[in-house]
C-alpha positions in Angstrom: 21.2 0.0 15.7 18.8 -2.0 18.0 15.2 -1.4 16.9 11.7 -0.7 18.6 10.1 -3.3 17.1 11.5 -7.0 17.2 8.6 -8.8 15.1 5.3 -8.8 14.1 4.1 -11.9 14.6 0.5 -14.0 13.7 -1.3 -16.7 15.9 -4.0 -18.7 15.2 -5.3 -21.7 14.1 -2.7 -24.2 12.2 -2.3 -26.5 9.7 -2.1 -29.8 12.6 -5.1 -29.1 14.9 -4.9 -29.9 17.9 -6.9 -29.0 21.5 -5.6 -28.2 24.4 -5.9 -31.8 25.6 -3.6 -32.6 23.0 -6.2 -34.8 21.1 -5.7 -34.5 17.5 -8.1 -33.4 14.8 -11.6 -31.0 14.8 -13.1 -32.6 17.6 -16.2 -30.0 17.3 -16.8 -26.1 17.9 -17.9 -26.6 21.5 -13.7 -27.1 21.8 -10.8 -25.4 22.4 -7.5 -25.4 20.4 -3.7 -25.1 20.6 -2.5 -22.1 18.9 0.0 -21.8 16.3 2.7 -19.5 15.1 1.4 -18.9 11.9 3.7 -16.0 10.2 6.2 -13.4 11.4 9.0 -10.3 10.1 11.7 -10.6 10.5 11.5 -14.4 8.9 12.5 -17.4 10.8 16.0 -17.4 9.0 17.0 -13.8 10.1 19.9 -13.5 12.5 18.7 -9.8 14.0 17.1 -11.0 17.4 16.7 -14.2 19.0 13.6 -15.9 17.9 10.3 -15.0 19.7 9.8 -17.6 22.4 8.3 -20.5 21.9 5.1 -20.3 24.6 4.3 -16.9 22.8 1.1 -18.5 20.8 -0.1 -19.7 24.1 0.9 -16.9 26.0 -1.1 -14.2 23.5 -4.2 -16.8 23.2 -4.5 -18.0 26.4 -8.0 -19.9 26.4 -7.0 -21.4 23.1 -8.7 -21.1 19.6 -12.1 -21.2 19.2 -14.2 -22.0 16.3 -17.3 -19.4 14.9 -20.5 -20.2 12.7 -20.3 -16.1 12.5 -17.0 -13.5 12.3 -17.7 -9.5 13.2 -21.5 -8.4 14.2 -21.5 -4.7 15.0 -24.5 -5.4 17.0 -22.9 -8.1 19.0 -19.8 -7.0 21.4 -18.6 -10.7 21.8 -17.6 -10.6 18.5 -15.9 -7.5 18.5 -11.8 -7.3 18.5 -10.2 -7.3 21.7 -6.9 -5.3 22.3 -4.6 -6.5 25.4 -0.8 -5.9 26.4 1.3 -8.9 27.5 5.0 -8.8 29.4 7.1 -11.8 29.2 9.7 -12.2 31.9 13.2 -13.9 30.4 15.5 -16.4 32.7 17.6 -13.3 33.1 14.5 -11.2 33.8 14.7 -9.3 31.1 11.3 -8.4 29.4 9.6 -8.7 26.1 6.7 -6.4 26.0 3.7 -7.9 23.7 1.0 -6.1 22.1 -2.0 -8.3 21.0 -5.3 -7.7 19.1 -7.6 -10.9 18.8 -10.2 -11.2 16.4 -12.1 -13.6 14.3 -11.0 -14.7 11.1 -12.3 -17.2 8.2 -11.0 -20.5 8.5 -8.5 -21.1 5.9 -10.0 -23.3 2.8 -7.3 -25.8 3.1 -7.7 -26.3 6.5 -11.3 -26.5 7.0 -11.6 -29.3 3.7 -8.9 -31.1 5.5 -10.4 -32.0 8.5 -14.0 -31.5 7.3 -15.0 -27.8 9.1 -18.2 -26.2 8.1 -17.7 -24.2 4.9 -17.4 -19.8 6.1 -16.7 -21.5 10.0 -14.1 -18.3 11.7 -11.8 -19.1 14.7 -9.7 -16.8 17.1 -6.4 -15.2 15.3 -4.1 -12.9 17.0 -1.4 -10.6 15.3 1.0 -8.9 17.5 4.2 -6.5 17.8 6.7 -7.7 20.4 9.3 -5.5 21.7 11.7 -5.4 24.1 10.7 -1.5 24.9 7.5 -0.8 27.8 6.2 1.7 24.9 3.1 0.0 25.9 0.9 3.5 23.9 3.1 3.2 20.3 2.8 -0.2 20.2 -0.7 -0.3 20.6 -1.1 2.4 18.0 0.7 0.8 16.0 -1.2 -2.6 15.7 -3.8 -0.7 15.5 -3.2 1.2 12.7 -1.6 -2.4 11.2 -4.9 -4.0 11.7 -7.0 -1.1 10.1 -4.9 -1.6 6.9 -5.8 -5.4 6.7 -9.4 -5.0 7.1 -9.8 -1.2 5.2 -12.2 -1.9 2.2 -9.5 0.9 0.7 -6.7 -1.2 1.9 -3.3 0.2 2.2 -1.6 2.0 -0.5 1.6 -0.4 -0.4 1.3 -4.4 -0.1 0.9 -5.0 4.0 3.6 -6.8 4.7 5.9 -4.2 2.7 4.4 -1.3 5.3 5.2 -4.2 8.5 8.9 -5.3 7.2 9.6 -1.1 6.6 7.9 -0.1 10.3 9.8 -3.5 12.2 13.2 -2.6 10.2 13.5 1.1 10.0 12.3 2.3 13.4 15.0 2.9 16.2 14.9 2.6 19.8 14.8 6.7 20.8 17.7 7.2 23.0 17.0 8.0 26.8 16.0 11.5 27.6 17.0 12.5 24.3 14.0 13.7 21.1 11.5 11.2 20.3 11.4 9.1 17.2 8.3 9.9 14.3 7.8 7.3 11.8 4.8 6.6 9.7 2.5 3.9 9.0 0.9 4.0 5.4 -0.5 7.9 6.5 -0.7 8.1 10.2 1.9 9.4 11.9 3.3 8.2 15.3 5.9 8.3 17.8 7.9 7.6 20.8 10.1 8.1 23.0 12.0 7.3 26.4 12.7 8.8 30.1 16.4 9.5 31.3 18.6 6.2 32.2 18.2 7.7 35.8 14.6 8.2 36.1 12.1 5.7 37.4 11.0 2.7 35.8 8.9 3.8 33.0 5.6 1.9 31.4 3.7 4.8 29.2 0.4 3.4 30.8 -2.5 5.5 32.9 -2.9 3.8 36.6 -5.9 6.2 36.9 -8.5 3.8 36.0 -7.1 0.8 38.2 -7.0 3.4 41.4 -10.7 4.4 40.8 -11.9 1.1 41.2 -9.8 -0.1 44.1 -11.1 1.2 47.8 -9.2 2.5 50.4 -8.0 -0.2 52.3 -7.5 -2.6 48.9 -5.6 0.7 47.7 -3.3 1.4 50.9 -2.4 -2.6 50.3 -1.6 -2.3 47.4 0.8 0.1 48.0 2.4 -1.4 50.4 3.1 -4.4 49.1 4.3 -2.2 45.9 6.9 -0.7 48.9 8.0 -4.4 49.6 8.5 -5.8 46.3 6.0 -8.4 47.5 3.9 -10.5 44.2 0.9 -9.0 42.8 -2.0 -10.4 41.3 -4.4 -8.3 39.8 -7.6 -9.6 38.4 -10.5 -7.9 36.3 -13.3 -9.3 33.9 -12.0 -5.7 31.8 -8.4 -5.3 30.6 -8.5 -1.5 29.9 -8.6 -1.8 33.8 -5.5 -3.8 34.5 -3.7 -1.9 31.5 -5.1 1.6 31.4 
């Protein structure tokens, strides 16, 4: 039975750093740098699902990895964790539907003796649930509620990646029009479901807050080139805008 949830997946610095000019090394914090995969469920060795692709690091951290003197400052908003969706378009045009959370993390020990990085430096990680179903509202809960656990001074009640590898192998794709699925993670309780085969394309994302910022005349284009499948570009310093 094909499932939700494909992987869970962690970017982020790795153990050959390298920037985005392909220079090897720590070349300084005023730098960016190539992300990684780091870890993922199901392992590497699993025959369930074709591996995630191989631009996803990239893909989820676009601007690269940065390096920190600081992590989390509740009184500073650039620190804070940022939440964002991602859709990956196949050669076949199929989709695989990403959901991100970026945050800072400490720079492994190993790491930073290795290529002599400040002692307590932090850089850009990203964990993320990919999927190949638009439940863009579940799988954002879900991180969510996966990233509370890691960073809960209560923890979870179960070793992490036991609560991941039962929530990425246990819960199935609901079937089209049919009841929703419930499953839990550690105590929270979520679920999801899908529209009929025969409906219209369905994304479980509000278009509200994009239409409120958008005139008239940038709205009736909009439309219209929604009528004639023409490309569309939408850009926003705000991601809540894009993705509702």
């Amino acid at each position: 039975m094909a499932q939700i949830f494909e992987y869970f997946v962690v970017c982020g610095i790795g153990p050959e750093i390298r920037t985005l000019d392909n220079i090897k090394g720590f070349q300084g914090t005023e730098v960016m740098y190539l992300p990684s995969l780091l870890d993922q469920y199901p392992p590497p060795n699993h025959t369930l699902y074709p591996p995630p692709p191989p631009q996803l690091p990239i893909v989820v951290l676009p601007a690269g990895v940065e390096f920190y003197s600081s992590g989390f400052d509740s009184n500073d908003p650039s620190t804070f964790p940022k939440t964002y969706p991602i859709v990956l378009t196949e050669g076949d045009g199929s989709k695989i539907y990403v959901s991100c959370i970026a945050f800072r993390d400490p720079v492994n020990e190993d790491i930073a003796e290795a290529y002599h990085i400040q002692a307590n430096s932090f850089a850009d990680k990203c964990i993320c649930l990919v999927s190949r179903s638009p439940s863009f509202r579940v799988l954002r809960s879900a991180l969510e509620e996966l990233f509370t656990l890691c960073f809960s001074p209560n923890g979870s009640s179960k070793p992490l990646w036991d609560v991941i590898a039962h929530m990425v192998s246990n819960v199935p794709l609901p079937t089209p029009g049919r009841d929703r699925v419930l499953f839990a993670i550690d105590n929270c309780l979520l679920s999801v479901e899908a529209p009929p085969k025969d409906g219209l394309p369905h994304a479980d994302i509000s278009f509200q807050p994009l239409v409120q910022c958008l005139d008239v005349d940038n709205l009736i284009k909009l439309f219209t080139a929604v009528l004639l499948e023409r490309r569309i570009l939408l850009r926003s310093n705000k991601s809540q805008v894009i993705y509702g």
